[in-house]
C-alpha positions in Angstrom: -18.5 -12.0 10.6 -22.0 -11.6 11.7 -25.0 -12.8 10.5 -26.9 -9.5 9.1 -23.7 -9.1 7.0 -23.8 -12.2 5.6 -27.3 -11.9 4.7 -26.5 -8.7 3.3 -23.9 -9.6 1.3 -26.5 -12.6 -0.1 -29.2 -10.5 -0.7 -26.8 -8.4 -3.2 -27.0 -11.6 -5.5 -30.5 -10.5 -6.4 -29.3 -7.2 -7.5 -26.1 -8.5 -9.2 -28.1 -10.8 -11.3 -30.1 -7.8 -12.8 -27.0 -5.3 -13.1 -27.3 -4.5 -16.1 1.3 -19.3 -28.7 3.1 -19.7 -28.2 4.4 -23.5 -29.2 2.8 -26.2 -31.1 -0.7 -27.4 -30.5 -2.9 -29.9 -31.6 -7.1 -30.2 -32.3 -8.6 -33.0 -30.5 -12.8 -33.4 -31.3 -14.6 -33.5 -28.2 -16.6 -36.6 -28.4 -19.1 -36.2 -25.7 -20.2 -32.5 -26.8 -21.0 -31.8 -30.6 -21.0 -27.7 -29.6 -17.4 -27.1 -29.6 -14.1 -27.9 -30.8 -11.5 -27.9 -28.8 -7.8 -26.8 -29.0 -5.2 -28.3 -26.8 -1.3 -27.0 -26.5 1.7 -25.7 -24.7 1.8 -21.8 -24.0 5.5 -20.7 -22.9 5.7 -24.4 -21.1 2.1 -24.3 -19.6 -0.4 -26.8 -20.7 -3.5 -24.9 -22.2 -6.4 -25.3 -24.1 -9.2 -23.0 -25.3 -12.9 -24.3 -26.0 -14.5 -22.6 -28.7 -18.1 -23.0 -29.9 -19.6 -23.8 -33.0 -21.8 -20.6 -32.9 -19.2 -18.0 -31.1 -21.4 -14.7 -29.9 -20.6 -11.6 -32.0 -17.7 -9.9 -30.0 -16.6 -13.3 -29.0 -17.3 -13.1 -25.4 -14.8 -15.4 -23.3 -14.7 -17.5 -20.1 -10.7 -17.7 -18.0 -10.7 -20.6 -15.6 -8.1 -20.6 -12.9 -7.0 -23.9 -12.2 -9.2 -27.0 -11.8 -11.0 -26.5 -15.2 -12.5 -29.7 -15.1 -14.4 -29.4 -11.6 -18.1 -27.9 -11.8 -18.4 -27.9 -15.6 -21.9 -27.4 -15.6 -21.9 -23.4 -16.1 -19.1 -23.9 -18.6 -21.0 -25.7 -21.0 -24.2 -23.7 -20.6 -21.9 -20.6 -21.6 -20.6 -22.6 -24.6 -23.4 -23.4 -25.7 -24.8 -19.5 -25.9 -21.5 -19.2 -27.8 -18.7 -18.6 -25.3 -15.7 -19.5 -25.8 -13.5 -21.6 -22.6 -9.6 -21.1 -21.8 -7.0 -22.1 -19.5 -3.8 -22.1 -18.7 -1.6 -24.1 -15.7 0.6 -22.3 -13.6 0.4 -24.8 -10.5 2.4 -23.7 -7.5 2.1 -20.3 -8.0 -0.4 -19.2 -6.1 -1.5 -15.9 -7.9 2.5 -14.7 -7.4 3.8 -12.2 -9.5 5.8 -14.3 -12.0 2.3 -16.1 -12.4 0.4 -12.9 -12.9 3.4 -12.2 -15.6 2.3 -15.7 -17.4 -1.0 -14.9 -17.3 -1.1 -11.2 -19.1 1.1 -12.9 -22.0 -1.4 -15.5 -22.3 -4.2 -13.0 -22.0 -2.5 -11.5 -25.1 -1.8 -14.2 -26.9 -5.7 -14.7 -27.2 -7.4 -11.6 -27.4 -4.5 -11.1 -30.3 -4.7 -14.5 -32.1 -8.3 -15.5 -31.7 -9.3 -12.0 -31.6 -11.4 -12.3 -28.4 -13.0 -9.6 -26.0 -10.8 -7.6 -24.8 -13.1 -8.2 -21.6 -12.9 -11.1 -20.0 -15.0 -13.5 -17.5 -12.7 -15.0 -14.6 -14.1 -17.8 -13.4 -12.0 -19.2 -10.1 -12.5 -22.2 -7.9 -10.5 -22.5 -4.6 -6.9 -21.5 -4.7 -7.7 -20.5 -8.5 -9.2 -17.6 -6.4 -5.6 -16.3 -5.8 -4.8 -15.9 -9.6 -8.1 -14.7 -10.7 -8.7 -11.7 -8.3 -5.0 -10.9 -8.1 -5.0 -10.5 -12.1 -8.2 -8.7 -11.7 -6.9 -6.0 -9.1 -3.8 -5.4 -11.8 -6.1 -5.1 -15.0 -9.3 -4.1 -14.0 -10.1 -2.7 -17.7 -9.4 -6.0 -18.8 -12.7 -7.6 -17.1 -15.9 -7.8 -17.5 -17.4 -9.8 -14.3 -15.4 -12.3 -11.3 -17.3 -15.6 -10.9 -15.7 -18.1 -8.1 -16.5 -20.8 -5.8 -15.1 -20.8 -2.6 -12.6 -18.9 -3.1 -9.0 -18.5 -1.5 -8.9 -14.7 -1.0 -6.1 -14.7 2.0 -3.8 -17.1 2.1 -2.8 -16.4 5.9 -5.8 -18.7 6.2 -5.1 -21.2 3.7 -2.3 -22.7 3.2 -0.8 -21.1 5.7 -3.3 -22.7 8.5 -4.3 -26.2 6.5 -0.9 -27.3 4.7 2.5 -27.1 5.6 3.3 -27.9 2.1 1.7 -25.9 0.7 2.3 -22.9 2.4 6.4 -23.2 2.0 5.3 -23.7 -1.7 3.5 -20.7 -1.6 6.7 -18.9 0.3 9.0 -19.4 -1.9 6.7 -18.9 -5.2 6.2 -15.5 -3.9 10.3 -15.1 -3.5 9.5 -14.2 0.4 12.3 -15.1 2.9 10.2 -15.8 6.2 6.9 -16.1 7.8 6.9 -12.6 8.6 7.2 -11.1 5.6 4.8 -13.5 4.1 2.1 -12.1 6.9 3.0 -8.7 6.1 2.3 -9.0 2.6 -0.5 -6.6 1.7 -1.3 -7.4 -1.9 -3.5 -10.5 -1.4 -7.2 -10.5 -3.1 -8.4 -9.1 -0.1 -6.0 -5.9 -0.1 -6.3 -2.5 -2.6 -9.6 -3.1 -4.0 -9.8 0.7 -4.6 -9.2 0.3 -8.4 -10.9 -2.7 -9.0 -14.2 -1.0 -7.5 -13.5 2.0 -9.7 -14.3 0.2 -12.8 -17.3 -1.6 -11.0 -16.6 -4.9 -12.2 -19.2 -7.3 -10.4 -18.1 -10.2 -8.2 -20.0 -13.4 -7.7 -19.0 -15.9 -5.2 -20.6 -19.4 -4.1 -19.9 -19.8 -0.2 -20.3 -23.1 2.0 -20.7 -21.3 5.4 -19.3 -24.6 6.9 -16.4 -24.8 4.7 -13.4 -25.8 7.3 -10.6 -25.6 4.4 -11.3 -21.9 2.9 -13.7 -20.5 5.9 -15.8 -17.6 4.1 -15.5 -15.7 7.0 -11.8 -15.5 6.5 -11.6 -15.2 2.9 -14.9 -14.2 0.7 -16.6 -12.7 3.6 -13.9 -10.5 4.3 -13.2 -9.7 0.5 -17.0 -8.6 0.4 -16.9 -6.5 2.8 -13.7 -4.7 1.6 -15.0 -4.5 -2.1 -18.0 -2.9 -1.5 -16.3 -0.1 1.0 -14.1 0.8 -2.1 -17.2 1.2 -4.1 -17.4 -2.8 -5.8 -20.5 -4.5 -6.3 -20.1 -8.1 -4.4 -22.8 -11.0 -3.8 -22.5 -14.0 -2.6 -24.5 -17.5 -2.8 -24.6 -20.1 0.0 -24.1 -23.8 -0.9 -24.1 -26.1 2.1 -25.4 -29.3 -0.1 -21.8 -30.8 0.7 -20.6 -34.1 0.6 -17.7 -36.4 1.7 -17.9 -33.8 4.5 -15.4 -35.6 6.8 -12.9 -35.5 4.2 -13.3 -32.7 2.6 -14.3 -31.0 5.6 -17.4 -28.7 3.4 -14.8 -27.6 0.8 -16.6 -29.3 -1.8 -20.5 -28.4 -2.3 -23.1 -29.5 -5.0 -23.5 -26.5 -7.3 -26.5 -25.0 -7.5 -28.5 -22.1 -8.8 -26.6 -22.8 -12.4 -29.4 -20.6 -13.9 -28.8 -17.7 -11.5 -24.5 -17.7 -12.1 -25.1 -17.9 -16.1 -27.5 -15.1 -16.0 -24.4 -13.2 -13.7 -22.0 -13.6 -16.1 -23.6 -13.0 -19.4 -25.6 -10.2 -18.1 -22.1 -8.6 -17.2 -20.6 -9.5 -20.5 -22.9 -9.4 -22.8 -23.5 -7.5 -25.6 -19.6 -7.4 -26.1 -18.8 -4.0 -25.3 -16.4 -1.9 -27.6 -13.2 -1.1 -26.6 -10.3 0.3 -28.7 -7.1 -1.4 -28.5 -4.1 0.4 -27.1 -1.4 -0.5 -29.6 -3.2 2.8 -31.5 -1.6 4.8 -30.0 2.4 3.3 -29.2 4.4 5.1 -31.7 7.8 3.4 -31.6 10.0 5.8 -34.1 11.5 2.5 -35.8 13.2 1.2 -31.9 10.8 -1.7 -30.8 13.3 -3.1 -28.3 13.7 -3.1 -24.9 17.3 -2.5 -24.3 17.6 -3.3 -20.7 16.7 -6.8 -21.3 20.6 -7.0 -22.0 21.6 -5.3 -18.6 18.6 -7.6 -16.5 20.2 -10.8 -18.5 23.9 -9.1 -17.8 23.9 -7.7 -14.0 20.2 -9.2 -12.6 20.0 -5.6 -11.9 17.3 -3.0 -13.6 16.9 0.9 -12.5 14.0 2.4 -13.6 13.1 6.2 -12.8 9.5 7.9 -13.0 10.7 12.0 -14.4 7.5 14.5 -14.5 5.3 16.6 -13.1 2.4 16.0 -10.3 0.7 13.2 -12.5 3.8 11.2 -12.1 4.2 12.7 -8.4 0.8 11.4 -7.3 0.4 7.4 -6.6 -1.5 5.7 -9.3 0.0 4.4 -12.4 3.5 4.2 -11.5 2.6 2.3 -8.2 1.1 -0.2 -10.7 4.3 -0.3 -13.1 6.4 -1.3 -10.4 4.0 -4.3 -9.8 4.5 -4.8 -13.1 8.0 -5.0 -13.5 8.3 -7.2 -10.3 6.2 -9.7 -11.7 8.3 -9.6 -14.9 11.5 -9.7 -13.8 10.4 -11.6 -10.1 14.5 -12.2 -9.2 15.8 -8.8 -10.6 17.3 -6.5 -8.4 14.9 -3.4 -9.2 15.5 -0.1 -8.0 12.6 2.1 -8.9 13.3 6.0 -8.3 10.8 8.8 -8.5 11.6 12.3 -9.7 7.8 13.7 -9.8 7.3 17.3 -8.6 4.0 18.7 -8.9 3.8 22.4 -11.2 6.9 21.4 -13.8 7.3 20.9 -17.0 10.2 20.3 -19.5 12.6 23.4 -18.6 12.8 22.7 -14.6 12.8 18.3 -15.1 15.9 19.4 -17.5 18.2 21.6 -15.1 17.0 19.3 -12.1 17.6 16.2 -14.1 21.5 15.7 -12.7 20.7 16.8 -9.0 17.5 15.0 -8.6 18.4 11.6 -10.8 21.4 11.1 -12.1 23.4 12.1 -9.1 21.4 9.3 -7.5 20.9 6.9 -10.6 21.4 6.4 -13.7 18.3 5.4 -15.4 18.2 1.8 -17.3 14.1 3.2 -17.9 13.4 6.0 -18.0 9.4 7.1 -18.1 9.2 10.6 -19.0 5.8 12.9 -19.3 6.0 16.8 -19.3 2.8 17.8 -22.0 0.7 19.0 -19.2 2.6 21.5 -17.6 4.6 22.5 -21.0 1.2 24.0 -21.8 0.8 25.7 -18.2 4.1 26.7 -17.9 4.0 28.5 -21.3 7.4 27.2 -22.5 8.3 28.0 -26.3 9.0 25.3 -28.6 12.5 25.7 -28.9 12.6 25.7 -25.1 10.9 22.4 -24.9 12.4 20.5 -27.4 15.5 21.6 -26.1 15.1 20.6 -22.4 13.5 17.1 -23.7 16.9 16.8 -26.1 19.4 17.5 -23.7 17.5 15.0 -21.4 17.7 12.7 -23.7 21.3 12.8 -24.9 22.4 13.1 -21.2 20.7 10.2 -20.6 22.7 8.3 -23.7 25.4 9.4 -22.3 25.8 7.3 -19.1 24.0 4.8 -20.6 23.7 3.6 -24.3 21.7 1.5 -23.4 18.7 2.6 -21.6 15.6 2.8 -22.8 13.3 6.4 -23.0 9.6 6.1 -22.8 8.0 9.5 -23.8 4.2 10.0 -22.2 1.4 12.4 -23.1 -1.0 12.7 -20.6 -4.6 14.0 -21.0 -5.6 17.5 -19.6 -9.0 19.8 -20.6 -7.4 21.6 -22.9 -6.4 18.9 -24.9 -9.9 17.4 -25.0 -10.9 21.0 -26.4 -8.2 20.9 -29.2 -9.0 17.3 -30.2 -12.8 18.2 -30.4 -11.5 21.3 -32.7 -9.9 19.1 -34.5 -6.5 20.3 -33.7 -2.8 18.0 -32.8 -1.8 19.8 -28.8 1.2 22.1 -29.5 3.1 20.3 -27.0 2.7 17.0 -28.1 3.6 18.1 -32.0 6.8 19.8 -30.5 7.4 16.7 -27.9 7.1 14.3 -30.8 9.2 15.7 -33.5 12.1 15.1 -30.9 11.1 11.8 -29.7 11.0 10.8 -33.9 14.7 12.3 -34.2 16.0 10.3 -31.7 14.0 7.1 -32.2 11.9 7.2 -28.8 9.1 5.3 -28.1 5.7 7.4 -27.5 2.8 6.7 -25.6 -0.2 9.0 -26.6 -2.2 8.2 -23.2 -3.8 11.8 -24.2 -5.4 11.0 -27.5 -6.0 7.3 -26.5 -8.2 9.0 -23.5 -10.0 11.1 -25.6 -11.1 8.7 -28.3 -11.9 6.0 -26.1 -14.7 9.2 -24.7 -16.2 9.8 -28.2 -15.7 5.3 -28.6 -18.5 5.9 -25.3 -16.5 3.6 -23.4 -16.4 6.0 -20.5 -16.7 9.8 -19.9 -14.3 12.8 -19.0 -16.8 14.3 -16.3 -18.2 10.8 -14.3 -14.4 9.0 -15.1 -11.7 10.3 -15.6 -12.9 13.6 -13.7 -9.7 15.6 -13.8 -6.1 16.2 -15.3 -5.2 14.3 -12.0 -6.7 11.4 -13.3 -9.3 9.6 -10.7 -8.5 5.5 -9.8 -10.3 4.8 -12.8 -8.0 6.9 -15.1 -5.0 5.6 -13.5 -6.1 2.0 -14.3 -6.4 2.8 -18.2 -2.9 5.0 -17.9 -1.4 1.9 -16.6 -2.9 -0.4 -19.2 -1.7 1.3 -22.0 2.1 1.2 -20.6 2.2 -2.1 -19.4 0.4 -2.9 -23.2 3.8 -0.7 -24.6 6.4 -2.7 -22.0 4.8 -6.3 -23.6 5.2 -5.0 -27.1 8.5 -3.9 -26.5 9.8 -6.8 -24.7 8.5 -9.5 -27.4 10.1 -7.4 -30.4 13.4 -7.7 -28.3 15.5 -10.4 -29.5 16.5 -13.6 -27.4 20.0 -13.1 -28.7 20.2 -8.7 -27.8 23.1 -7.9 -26.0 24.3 -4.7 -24.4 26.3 -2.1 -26.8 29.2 -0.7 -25.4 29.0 2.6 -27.0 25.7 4.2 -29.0 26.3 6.7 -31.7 23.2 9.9 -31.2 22.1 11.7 -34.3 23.1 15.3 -34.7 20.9 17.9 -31.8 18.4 19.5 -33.2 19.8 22.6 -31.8 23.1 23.6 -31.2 22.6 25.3 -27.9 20.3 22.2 -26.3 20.7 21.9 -22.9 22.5 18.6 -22.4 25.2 19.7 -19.7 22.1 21.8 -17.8 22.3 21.7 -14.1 22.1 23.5 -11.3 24.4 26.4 -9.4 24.7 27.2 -6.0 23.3 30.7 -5.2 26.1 31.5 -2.8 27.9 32.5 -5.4 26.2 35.4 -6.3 27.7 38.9 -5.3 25.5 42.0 -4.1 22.8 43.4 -2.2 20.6 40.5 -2.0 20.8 38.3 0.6 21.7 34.6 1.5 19.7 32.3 4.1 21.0 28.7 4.8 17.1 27.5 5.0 14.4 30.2 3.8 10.6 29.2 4.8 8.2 31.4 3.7 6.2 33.0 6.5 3.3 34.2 5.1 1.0 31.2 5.1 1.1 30.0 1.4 1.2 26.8 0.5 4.9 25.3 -0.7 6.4 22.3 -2.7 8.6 20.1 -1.2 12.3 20.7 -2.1 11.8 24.3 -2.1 11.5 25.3 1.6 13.8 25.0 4.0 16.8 25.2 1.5 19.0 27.6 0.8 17.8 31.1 -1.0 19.4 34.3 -2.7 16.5 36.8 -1.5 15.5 40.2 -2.8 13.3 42.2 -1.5 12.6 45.7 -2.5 13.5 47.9 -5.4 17.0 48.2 -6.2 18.5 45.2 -4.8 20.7 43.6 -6.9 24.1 40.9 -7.9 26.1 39.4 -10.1 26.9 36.3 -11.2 29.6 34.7 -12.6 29.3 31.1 -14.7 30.9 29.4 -17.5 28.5 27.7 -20.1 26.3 28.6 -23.0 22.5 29.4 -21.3 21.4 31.0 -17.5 18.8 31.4 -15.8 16.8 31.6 -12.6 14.9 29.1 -10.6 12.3 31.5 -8.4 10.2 30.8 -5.7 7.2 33.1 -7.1 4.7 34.4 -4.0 1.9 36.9 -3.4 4.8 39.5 -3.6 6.8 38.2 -6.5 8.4 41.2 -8.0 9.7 42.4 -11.6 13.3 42.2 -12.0 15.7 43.5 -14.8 18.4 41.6 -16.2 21.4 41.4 -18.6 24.3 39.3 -19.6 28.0 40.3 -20.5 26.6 44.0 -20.7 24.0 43.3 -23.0 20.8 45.8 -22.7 18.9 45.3 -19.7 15.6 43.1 -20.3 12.7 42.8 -17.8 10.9 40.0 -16.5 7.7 39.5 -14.5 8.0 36.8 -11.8 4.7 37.0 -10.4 2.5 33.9 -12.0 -1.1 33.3 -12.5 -0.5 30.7 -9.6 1.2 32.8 -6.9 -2.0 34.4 -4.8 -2.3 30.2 -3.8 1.6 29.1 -3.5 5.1 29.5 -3.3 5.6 28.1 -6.9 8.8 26.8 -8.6 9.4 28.7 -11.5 12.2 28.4 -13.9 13.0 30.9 -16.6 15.9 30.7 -19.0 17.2 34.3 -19.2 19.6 33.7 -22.4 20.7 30.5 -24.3 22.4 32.2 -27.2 25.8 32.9 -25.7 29.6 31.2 -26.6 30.6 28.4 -24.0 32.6 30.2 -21.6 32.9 32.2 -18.8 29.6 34.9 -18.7 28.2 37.4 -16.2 24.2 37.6 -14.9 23.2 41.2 -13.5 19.8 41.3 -11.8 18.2 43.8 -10.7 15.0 44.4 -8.9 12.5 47.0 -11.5 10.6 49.7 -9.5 7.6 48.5 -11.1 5.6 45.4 -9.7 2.7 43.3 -11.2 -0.4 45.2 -9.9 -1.9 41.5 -8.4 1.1 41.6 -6.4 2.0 42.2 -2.9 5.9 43.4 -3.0 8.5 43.2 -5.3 10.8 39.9 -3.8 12.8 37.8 -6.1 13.6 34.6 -4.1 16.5 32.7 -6.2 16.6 28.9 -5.1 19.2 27.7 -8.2 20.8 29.6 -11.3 20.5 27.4 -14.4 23.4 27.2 -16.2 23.8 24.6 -19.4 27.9 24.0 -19.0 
C-alpha cells in the first residue's frame, strides 16, 4: 500500500467525524458503574449480555461488540453514559462463518423485538471480531447505522492462515471448507462484494497500528479501504502506534486514543434514531406460518429451493443474497438452488413453462414466486392470472405436499402512482385472493417500498431508481424475505414432520391451468414452415431460450395449419418482431377470431409472448386453425407469426 493512500484514507477520518431469548437469564448490578444495569444470559447456548443505561436515548440507539467485549472499554462507557445501550453475544470459533452469521440475525432479532431497540445498529469489532462484524454488515446493510473496529481481521488468508496453524484449521472447518484451496478461493471475506454495503453508505471507522505484525493493515483494513470506497463507501482510518508488550504482541495491541473523535463517529452516525418501519407489516401469512421443509431438511439433509419470475428475479440481487442466507441456515444441508427468471413474463408464460423449465429439472421444496410486474405489462385478465398462479400452485402440491409457496409483489412506477391515488394494484388484489384461498404466504415488497418513501427513509428517484431495483433496493428486497424466512421458521414446530399426502381446497376455477405445458410445434400441419434452430436475422435484440430453438414460421398472408391436442385450453407462444403479423384463429370450427401479435415492445426485440387462444373447451381431443389476416398492425414491418410452443392445459 503506499503511503499517499494511507494518508488519504486518514485524512477521510476528518470528514467521517462530521458526516452528518432465548433461555433463562439473570440481573447482576454493576458495582463499579452506577449508569447501567446489566443483564447477563444464555441466547440459543451463547453466553450474552446486554448493558442498558439508566437514561436510554429516545429510539434507543444500540452498540454490537464482536468478541472481546471487555478489551478497550473506554468508548463503551462513554456511549452508555449518553444513553446507549451495550450487547454481545459469543460465537468463538466461528470466524464470521455462515452458521455464525445465522446466530447473529436471530440474536439481532431477539433484541430489536424484546427490548425494542433501533432497528439500526452500531458494530463495534476488535481483531478477528472484525470477521463477524463486517461480514454481517455486507448481508444486512439496512440493518446498520455506522462500523467501528480496531485492527480489524478483514482477510483471513492473512490471519490465521499466515500466524496460527490452529487457528486457521479452526477457521477451515467452521467454514465447512474441505482444503486450502477452496479456503483461498473463497470470495465472500470483509474485503470482497462491498457493492451493497456502499450502496447504503454506511460509514466505516477503523483504528490501524501500521506496525501491527499479527493483522498487517496493509493486508486487511488497508485493503478493505480501498475496496469500500471504489464501491462508493465512506472509509477512514486512525493510526495508533502507542503499542506495548511489542515483542509479544508484535504491535497488535495499541493504547487507544482519540476516544473523543470515535464517540463523536458513532453517535454522529446514529444519532437521532432514524425511523424505520418494520417489515413484519407487510408478511401476510393466510393462517400457514410454518416452514414445511424444515421436515424434509430434518428428513433427507436435502432442500431445493427455486427462484420462478420475471427479469427482477432474472437479474442478480436479492436472490444471490437468499442463497447466502439459506447456507448460513442450514450450513450442512445439501441445497440445490434453481433459477427460472426470464426477463418480459408474467403469470400466463411462468405457468405453461412451469413443467419444462422447473419441474422437469426439480421439484421445488421453496418455491419464491413474483409475477405483479409484468401481469400489469403483459395485460393479462384476472381470470387469466389467477388461473396461471392456481394451476402453479396445485401442480406444485402435487409433487410435493409439502413445499412451501412464497408469493412476492415487487414495486414498479405504476404502482407508486396507484398507492399515491389511493388505490390497492389490480394485480396484487387478483394475486392475493388466490394466495388467501390456498393459504400462501405473501410478501408485499411493493407497498413496503412505497411506504417506507412517504416514512422519508429513502426516495424512488435517488434509491431505488427503477422497477429493476438499484443495489440499494435489492438490499431492502432481501431484508424483507429473509425477515419472512425467520418468522416462518420460529412459528415452525420442533416436533413438525413431513405429511404424506395434503388435501387442496376446491380451484377457484374449473378450467385452471394445472396440467399446462408445453407442445412441440412439429406437430402442426400446413403451409407454415418448421426450422430446427430459427435466429432472427434482422438485428433485434432476443431472450435467451428463444433463439436458436426450434420454430413453426409464417410469413405472409395466407399461410396457415392445424393442430391437433387433447386438453381443455390452447394457445400460442410467439416470438413477436418489427414484422409481427395479425393472424386468425378458431377451435373445433368455431368462428374465426383475430388476434394482433405485434406488441408495444416489438420495434426493440424479439419478445416472448404468450396468448391463450381458448380455455373454455371439454378435456379431449380439439383442433387449432391459424391463419395469417391480410391485415397487419400499421407499426409493423410484415405479417410473420413465429410459433416457438402451443400451450395446451392437458
Amino acid at each position: 500500500m503506499k503511503d499517499y493512500m494511507k494518508k488519504y484514507l486518514v485524512l477521510n477520518l476528518f470528514f467521517l467525524i462530521n458526516f452528518s431469548l432465548s433461555y433463562g437469564f439473570s440481573v447482576s448490578e454493576n458495582k463499579d458503574n452506577d449508569t447501567y444495569s446489566e443483564i447477563c444470559f444464555e441466547f440459543e447456548g451463547h453466553s450474552a449480555f446486554l448493558k442498558i443505561p439508566d437514561k436510554p436515548l429516545e429510539g434507543n440507539p444500540w452498540v454490537w461488540r464482536a468478541y472481546f467485549p471487555n478489551w478497550h472499554t473506554e468508548i463503551d462507557c462513554e456511549l452508555l453514559a449518553k444513553g446507549y445501550h451495550i450487547a454481545y453475544v459469543s460465537a468463538p470459533d466461528m470466524f464470521g462463518s455462515p452458521e455464525s452469521m445465522a446466530i447473529w440475525d436471530r440474536f439481532y432479532g431477539y433484541l430489536v423485538n424484546n427490548y425494542h431497540l433501533s432497528p439500526r445498529v452500531v458494530l463495534e469489532a476488535v481483531s478477528r471480531g472484525g470477521l463477524y462484524a463486517h461480514t454481517w454488515a455486507k448481508r444486512n446493510p439496512t440493518k446498520v447505522s455506522c462500523i467501528y473496529a480496531e485492527v480489524p481481521v478483514c482477510d483471513f488468508t492473512t490471519w490465521p492462515r499466515q500466524i496460527s496453524e490452529e487457528d486457521w484449521n479452526i477457521l477451515k472447518k467452521s467454514y465447512r471448507f474441505s482444503d486450502d484451496d477452496e479456503a483461498l478461493s473463497y470470495h465472500d471475506m470483509p474485503i470482497h462484494q462491498l457493492e451493497g454495503l456502499a450502496a447504503l453508505k454506511v460509514p466505516v471507522l477503523h483504528s490501524i497500528c501500521n506496525i501491527d505484525k499479527i493483522v498487517p493493515p496493509s493486508e486487511n483494513s488497508l485493503v478493505f479501504g480501498m475496496n469500500y470506497i471504489k464501491a462508493g463507501g465512506i472509509y477512514g482510518a486512525i493510526p495508533m502506534d502507542k503499542v506495548f508488550n511489542m515483542e509479544h504482541m508484535k504491535g497488535h495491541h495499541f493504547r487507544l486514543e482519540h476516544v473523543d473523535k470515535i464517540v463523536s463517529f458513532i453517535h454522529t452516525n446514529s444519532y437521532p434514531v432514524k425511523s424505520m418501519l418494520p417489515s413484519e407489516k407487510y408478511h401476510h401469512y393466510h393462517g400457514k406460518c410454518i416452514l414445511r421443509s424444515i421436515g424434509k431438511v430434518k428428513r433427507d439433509n436435502e432442500l431445493n429451493i427455486v427462484f420462478l419470475g420475471g427479469s427482477i428475479t432474472y437479474n442478480p440481487g436479492w436472490r444471490n443474497h437468499l442463497e447466502k442466507y439459506f447456507r448460513s441456515r442450514f450450513p450442512d444441508a445439501r441445497l440445490n438452488f434453481h433459477m427460472a427468471g426470464i426477463p418480459s413474463l408474467g403469470s400466463v408464460p411462468h405457468v405453461f413453462r412451469y413443467q419444462t423449465d422447473v419441474l422437469d429439472h426439480i421439484i421445488p421444496d421453496i418455491l419464491f414466486y413474483e409475477a405483479a410486474v409484468n401481469d400489469r405489462s403483459n395485460g393479462y385478465s384476472v381470470p387469466e392470472q389467477q388461473k396461471s398462479i392456481e394451476g402453479i400452485i396445485r401442480n406444485t402440491l402435487s409433487k410435493n405436499p409439502n413445499a412451501d409457496i412464497i408469493m412476492m409483489h415487487f414495486a414498479d412506477p405504476q404502482k407508486m402512482e396507484d398507492y399515491s391515488s389511493g388505490k390497492e394494484p389490480a394485480e396484487i388484489l387478483s394475486h392475493n385472493e388466490v394466495a388467501s384461498h390456498y393459504g400462501i404466504p405473501v410478501i408485499d415488497i411493493s407497498r413496503e417500498i412505497y411506504d417506507r418513501i412517504c416514512n422519508k427513509e429513502f426516495s424512488w428517484e435517488d434509491d431505488i431508481k427503477d422497477l429493476h431495483p438499484s443495489l440499494f433496493g435489492q438490499e431492502y428486497y432481501s431484508m424483507s424475505m429473509k425477515s419472512m424466512i425467520d418468522t416462518l421458521i420460529a412459528h415452525t414446530p420442533s416436533s413438525f414432520e413431513l405429511s404424506k399426502k395434503s388435501k387442496l381446497p376446491e380451484p377457484m376455477y374449473r378450467n385452471c391451468y394445472s396440467s399446462a405445458c408445453y407442445m412441440p410445434v412439429d406437430r402442426a400441419n400446413g403451409t407454415f414452415r418448421f426450422e430446427e434452430k430459427y435466429v432472427p436475422d434482422n438485428g433485434q435484440e432476443t431472450r435467451e431460450g428463444f433463439t436458436g430453438v426450434p420454430m413453426l414460421i409464417g410469413e405472409k398472408t395466407g399461410d396457415k395449419f392445424r393442430f391437433e391436442f387433447s386438453g381443455n385450453a390452447v394457445g400460442i407462444c410467439v416470438i413477436s418482431g418489427n414484422d409481427a403479423g395479425i393472424i386468425r384463429y378458431r377451435v373445433d370450427k368455431k368462428p374465426y377470431k383475430t388476434v394482433d401479435l405485434y406488441t408495444c415492445w416489438s420495434a426493440q426485440l424479439h419478445l416472448p409472448w404468450y396468448i391463450v387462444l381458448d380455455d373454455n373447451l371439454r378435456r379431449g381431443k380439439h383442433t387449432l386453425e391459424v391463419e395469417i389476416a391480410s391485415d397487419r398492425n400499421e407499426k409493423s414491418k410484415g405479417n410473420a407469426c413465429r410459433i416457438v410452443h402451443f400451450l395446451v392445459n392437458r
